[in-house]
C-alpha positions as CSV (number, residue, x, y, z in Angstrom):
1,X,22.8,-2.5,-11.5
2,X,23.4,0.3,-14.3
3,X,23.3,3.5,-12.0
4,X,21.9,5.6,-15.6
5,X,19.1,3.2,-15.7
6,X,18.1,3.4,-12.6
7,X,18.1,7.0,-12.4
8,X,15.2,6.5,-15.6
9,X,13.0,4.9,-13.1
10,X,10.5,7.1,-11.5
11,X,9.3,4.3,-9.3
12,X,11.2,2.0,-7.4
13,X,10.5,-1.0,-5.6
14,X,12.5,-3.1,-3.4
15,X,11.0,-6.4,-2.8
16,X,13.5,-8.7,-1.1
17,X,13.2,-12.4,-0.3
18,X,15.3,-15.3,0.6
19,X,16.8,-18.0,-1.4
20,X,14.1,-20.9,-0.5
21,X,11.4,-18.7,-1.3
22,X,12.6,-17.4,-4.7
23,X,14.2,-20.6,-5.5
24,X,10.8,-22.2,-5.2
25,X,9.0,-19.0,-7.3
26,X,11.6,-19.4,-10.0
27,X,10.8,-23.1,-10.0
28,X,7.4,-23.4,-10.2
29,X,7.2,-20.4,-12.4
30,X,9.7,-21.8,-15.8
31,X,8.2,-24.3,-17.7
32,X,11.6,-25.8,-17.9
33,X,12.6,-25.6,-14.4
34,X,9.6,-27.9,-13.9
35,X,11.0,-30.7,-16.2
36,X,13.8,-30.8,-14.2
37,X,13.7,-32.5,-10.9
38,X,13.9,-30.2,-8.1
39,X,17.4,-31.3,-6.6
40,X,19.4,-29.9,-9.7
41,X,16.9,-26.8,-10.2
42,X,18.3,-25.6,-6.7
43,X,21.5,-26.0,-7.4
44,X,21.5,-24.4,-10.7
45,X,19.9,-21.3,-9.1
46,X,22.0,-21.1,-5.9
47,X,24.6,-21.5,-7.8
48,X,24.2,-19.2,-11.1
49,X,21.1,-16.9,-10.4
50,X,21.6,-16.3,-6.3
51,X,24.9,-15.8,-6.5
52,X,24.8,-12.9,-9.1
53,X,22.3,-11.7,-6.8
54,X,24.4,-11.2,-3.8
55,X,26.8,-10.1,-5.9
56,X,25.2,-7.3,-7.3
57,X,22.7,-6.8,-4.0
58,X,24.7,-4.1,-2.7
59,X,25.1,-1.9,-5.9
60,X,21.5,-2.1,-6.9
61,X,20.4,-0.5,-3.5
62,X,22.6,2.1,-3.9
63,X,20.8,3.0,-7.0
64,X,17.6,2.7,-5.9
65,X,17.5,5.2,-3.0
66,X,13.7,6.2,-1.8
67,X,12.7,2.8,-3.4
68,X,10.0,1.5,-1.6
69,X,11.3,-2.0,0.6
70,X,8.9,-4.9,0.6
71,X,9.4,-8.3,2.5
72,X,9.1,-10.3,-0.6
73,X,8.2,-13.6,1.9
74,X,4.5,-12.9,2.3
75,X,1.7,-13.1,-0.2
76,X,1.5,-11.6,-3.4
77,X,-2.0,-10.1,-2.9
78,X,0.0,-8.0,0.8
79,X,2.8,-7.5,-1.7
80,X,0.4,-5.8,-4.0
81,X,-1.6,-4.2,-1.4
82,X,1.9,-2.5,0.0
83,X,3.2,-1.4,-3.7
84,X,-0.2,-0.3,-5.1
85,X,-1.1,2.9,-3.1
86,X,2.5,3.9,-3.2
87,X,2.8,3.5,-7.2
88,X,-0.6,5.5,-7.4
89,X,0.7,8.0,-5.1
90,X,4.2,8.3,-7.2
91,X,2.6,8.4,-10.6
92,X,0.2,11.1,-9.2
93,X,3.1,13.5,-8.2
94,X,4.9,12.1,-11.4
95,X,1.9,13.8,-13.1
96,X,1.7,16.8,-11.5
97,X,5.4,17.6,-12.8
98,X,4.5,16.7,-16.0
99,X,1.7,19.1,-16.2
100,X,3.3,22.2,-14.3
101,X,6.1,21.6,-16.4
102,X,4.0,22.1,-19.8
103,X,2.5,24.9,-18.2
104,X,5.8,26.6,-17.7
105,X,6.7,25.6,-21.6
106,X,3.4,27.0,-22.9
107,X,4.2,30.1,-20.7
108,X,7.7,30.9,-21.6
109,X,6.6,30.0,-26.0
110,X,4.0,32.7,-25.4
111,X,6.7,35.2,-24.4
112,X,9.7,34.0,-27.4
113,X,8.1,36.1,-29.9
114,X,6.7,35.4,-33.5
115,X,9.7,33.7,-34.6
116,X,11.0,31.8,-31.0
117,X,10.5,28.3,-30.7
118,X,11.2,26.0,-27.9
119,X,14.3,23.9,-28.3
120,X,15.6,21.0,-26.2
121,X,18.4,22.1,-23.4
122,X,20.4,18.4,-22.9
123,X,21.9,20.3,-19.6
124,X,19.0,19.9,-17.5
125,X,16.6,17.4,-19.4
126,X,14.2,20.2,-20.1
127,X,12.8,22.2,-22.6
128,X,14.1,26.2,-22.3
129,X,12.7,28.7,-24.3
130,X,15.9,30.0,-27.0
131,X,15.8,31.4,-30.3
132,X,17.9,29.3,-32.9
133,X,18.1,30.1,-36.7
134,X,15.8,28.4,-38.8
135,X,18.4,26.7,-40.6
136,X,19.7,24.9,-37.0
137,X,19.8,20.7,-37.4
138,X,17.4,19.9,-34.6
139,X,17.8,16.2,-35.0
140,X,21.5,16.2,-33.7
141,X,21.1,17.6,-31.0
142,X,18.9,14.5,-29.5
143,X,15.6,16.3,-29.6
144,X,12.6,14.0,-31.0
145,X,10.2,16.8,-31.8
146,X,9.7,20.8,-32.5
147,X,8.4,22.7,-30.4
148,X,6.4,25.7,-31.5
């Protein structure tokens, strides 16, 4: 439900079922939820796990906008066959950014000179071409790397 963890997500997927039919996924999927007999299972999960669910419903599909929606009551193999292509085509374009954005990078290095190096800009979240001093603490500005 964290809105800046959601915007980290490059894919999202909705996949929304009812109570029986998670109920009865949760169930048979913990090994302790089998031990326990099925009556007090359900009531444990309506009444901790589906009701922070409904709670939080609302806000969590606010933050996912574009997600893909699944009907989470058929199979998983239709579930898979609905996410798959959509995943491929996302990490495709996903991809595609990437590599026009390195392009761009490579492009604007070529042009900063014998002493420029690329630095990271924390305004946009991308790499712009400035010259710094030599002397310049890259560390504390959040960037991971040098680029050159």
């Amino acid at each position: 439900y964290d809105d800046q963890i959601a915007e980290m997500l490059h894919i999202k997927i909705w996949i929304d079922a009812g109570l029986q039919t998670c109920m009865e996924r949760r169930h048979k999927r913990g090994k302790a939820s089998r031990k326990q007999d099925v009556e007090n299972s359900k009531l444990w999960f309506r009444d901790s796990i589906w009701s922070h669910y409904l709670r939080y419903k609302q806000k969590q599909l606010s933050n996912a906008v574009g997600a893909l929606r699944v009907d989470g009551e058929v199979s998983k193999e239709e579930i898979l066959s609905q996410c798959l292509p959509y995943c491929t085509k996302m990490v495709s374009a996903r991809v595609q950014v990437v590599l026009r954005s390195r392009k761009e990078a490579a492009s604007a290095n070529s042009t900063n000179g014998a002493n420029g190096r690329k630095i990271c800009d924390r305004e946009n979240g991308r790499s712009a071409p400035q010259k710094r001093p030599q002397e310049d603490n890259y560390e504390s500005r959040g960037c991971s790397r040098r680029y050159r």
